[in-house]
Backbone as a ProteinNet text record, in pm:
[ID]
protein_1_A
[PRIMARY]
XXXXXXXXXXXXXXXXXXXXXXXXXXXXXXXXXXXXXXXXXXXXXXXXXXXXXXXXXXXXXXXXXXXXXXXXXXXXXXXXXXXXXX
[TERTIARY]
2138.1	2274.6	2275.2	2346.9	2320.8	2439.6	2392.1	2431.6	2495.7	2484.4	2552.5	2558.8	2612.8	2672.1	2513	2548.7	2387.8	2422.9	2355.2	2331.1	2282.6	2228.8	2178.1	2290.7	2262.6	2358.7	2314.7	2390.6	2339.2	2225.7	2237.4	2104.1	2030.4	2009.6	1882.1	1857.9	1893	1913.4	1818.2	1889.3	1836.3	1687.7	1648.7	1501.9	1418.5	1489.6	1351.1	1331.9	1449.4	1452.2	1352	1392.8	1285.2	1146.3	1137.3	981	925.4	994.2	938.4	955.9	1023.3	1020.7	867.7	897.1	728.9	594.5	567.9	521.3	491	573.6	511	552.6	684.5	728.5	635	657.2	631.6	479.8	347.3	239.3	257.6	302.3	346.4	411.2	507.1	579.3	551.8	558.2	518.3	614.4	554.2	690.9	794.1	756.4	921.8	1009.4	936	1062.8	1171.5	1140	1182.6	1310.1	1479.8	1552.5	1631	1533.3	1566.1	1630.1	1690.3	1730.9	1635.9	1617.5	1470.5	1598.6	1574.7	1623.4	1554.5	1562.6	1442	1481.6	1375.6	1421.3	1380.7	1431.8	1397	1320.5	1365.5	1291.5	1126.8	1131.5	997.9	928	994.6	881.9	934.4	1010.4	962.9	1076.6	1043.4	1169.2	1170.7	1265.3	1273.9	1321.2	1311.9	1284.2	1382.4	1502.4	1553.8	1652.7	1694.2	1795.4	1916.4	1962.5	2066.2	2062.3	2161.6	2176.2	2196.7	2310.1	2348.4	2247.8	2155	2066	1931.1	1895	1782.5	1825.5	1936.7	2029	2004.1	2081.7	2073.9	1957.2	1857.6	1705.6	1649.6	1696.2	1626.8	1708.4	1792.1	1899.6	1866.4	1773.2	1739.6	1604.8	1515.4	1410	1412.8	1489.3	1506.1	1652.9	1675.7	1840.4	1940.7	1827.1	1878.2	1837.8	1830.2	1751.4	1823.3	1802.9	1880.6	1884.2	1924.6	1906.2	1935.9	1842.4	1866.9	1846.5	1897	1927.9	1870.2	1746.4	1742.4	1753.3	1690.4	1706.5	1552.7	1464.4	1313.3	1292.8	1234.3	1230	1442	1479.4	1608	1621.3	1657.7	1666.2	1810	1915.1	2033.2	2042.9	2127	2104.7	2263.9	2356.3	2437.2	2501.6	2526.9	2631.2	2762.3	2860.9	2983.6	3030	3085.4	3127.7	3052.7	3093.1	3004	2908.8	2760.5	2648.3	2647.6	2610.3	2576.6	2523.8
879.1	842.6	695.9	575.4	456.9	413.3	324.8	348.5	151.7	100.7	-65.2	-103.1	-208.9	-239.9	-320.4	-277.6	-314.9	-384	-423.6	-456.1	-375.9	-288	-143	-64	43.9	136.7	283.6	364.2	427.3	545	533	624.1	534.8	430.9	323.6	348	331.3	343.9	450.2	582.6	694.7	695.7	633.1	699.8	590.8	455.7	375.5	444.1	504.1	521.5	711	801.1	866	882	754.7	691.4	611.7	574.9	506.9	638	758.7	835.8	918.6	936.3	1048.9	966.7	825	746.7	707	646	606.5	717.1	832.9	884.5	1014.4	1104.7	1197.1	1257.3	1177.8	1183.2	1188.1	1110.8	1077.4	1211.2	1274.6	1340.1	1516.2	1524.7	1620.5	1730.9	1878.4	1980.1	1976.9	1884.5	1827.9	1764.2	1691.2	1590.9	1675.5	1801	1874.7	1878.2	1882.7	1799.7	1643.2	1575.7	1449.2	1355.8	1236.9	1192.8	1028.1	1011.9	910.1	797.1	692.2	589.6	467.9	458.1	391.2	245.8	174.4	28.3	44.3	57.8	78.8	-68.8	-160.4	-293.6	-310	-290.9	-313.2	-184.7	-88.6	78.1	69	5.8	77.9	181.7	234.9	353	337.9	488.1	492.3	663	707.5	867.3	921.5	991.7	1015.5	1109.6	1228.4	1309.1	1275.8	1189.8	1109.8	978.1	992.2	937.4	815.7	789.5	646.4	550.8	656.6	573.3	543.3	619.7	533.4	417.4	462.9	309.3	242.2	212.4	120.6	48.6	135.8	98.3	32.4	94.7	0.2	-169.3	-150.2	-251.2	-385.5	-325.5	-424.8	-471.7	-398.4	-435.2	-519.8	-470.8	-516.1	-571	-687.8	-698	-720.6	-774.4	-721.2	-585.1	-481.6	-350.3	-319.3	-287.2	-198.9	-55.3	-15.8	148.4	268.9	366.9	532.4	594	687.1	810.7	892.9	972.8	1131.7	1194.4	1333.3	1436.2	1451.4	1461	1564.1	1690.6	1738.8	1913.9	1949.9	1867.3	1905	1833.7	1929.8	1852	1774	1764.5	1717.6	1635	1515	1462.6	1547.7	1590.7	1634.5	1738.9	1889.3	1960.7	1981.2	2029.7	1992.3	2146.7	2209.5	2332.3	2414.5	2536.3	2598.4	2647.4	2707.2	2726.1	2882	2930.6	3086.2	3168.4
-1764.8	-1731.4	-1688.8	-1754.3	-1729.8	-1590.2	-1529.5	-1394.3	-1411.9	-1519.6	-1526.4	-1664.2	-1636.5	-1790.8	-1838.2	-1947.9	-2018	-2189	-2235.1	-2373.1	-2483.9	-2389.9	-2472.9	-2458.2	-2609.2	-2595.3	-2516.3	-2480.2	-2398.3	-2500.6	-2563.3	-2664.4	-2633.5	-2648.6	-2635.4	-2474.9	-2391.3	-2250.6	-2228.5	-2279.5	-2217.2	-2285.1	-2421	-2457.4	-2361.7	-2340.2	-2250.4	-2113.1	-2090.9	-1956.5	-1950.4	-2029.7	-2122	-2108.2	-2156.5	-2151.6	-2023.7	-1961.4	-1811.4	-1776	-1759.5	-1654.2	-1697.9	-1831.7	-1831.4	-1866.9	-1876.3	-1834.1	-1676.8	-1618.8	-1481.4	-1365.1	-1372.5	-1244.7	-1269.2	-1379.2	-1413.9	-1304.2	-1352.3	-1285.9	-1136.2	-1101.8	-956.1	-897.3	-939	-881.1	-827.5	-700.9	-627.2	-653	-581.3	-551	-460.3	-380.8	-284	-345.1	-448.5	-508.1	-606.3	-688.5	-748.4	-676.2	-764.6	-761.6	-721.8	-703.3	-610	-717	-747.1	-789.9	-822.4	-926.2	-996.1	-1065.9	-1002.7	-1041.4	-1116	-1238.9	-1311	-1338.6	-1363.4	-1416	-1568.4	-1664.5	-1761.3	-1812.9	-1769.5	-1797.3	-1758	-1587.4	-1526.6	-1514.9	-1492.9	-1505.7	-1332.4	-1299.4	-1120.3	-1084.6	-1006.8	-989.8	-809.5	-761.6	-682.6	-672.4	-573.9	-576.1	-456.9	-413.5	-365.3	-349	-278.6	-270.3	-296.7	-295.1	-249	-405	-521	-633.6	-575.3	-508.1	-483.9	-377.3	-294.7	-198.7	-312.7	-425.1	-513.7	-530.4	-610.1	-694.1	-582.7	-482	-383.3	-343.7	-326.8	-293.6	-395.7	-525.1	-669.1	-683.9	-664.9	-663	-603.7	-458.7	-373.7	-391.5	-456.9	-491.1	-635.9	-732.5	-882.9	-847.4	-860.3	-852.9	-1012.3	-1121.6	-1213	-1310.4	-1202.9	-1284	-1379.4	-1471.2	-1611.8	-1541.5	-1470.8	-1417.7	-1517.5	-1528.8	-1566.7	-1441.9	-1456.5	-1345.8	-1387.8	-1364.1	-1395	-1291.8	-1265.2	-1177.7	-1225.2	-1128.4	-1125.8	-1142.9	-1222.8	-1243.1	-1301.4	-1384	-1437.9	-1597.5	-1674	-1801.4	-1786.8	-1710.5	-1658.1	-1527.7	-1536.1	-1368	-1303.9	-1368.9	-1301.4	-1399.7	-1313.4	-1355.2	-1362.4	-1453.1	-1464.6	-1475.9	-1326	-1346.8	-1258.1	-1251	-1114.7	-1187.5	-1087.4	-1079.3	-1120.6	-1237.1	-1198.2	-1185.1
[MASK]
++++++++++++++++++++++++++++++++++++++++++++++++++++++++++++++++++++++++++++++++++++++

């Protein structure tokens, strides 16, 4: 899910972002993080790992200030559902 205006289209977006996630987060990532919200730089590979969608972004933001950001969700083939849970 692209989180700024970019030059890429968002198909392009989502496979780099794709590939940095099961590339650099994937390994990394524990059973606590299972739903947390993974904020990627699709440019530099760095992310940021958090419950809270808008506090990654934020945290990536400040570290990368021109990040290309993707959004996933950890342990979710979706970063967000649309509709109730059943």
């Amino acid at each position: 899910m692209p989180t700024t205006e970019s030059s890429r289209g968002p198909e392009e977006l989502a496979r780099l972002g794709g590939e940095v996630f099961d590339r650099n987060v994937r390994p990394s990532l524990r059973p606590e993080d299972d739903g947390k919200f993974v904020a990627v730089d699709v440019v530099s590979g760095e992310y940021e790992i958090d419950r809270d969608d808008y506090a990654a972004v934020t945290r990536m933001r400040a570290r990368v200030p021109a990040a290309d950001v993707w959004l996933a969700r950890a342990g979710s083939p979706a970063t967000c559902r649309i509709g109730a849970a059943r």
